[in-house]
N, C-alpha and C positions, 0 to 999 in steps of 0.2 A: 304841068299842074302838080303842083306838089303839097299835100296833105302834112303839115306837120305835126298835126293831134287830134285825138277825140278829146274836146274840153270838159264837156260835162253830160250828163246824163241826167235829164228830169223826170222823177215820177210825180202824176197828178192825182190826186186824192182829195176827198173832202173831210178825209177822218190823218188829219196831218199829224196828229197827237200821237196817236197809235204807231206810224208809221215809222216817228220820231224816236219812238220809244225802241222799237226792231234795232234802227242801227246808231244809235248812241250809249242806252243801255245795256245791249246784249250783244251785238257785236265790237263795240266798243268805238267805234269811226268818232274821230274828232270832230266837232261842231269851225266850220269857217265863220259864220253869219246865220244870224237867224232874228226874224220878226214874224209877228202874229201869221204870217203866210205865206213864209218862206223858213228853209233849213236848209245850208249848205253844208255838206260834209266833206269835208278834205283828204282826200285819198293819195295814195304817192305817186296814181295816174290820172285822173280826170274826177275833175268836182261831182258828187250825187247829191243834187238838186232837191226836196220836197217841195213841189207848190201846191197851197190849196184852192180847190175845185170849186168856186163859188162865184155867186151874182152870175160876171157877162162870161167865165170861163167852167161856170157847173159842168158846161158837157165834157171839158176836159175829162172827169173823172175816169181813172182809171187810162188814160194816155200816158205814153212813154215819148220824152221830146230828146233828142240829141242835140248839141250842138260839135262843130269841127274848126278848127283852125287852119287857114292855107293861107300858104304866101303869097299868091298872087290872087286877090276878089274878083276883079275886074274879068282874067283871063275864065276863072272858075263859071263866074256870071253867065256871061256869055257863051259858053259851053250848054248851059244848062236850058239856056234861052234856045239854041242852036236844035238840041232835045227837043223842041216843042216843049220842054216839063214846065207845071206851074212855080210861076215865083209870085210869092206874094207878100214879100216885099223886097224890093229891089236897090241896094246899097245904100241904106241910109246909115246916115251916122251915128254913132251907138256912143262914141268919146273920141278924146281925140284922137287921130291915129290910126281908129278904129271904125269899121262897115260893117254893115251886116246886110244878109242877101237870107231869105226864109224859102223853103224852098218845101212844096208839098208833095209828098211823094203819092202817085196814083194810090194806094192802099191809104190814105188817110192821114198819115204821122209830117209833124214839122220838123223841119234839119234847120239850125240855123249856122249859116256858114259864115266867120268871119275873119276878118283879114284887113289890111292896109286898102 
């Protein structure tokens, strides 16, 4: 099983302005994408995420979400199945090429793991 990145890193927030402001204006992190509920900042190792914490995902606030990249989904999957760990959701298609498998870790946080 081979991990070939940490892709991006999500902070949850309901105050996305503010947070927006920390690393655009003052650290100075380039903007990838951004809409009313999202900020993506482009780093020269893995995307930092802002989503904001509202309606069905308010409780989000204040969560930290990762995602990972690996070569092989399937193999990784079923590892984690093997674990008894929860998966909640289990390789659905995200584009083309691409799955995704979310994966909950006993303490609360979502990894989303994706891969061919």
């Amino acid at each position: 099983m081979n991990t070939t990145q940490v892709s991006y890193v999500a902070l949850w927030s309901k105050d996305l302005e503010s947070n927006r402001a920390v690393f655009a204006n003052i650290l100075g992190i380039p903007i990838a994408y951004e809409d009313e509920n999202v900020v993506v900042f482009q780093t020269e190792g893995a995307q930092l995420v802002l989503q904001r914490a509202i309606d069905a995902n308010a409780e989000l606030h204040g969560a930290v979400q990762f995602g990972i990249s690996v070569d092989n989904l399937d193999q990784v999957t079923e590892a984690l199945k093997a674990g008894n760990l929860t998966i909640d959701i289990d390789r659905e298609e995200i584009a083309q090429n691409q799955r995704v498998t979310i994966l909950r870790l006993n303490s609360g946080q979502s990894v989303e793991i994706t891969g061919e």
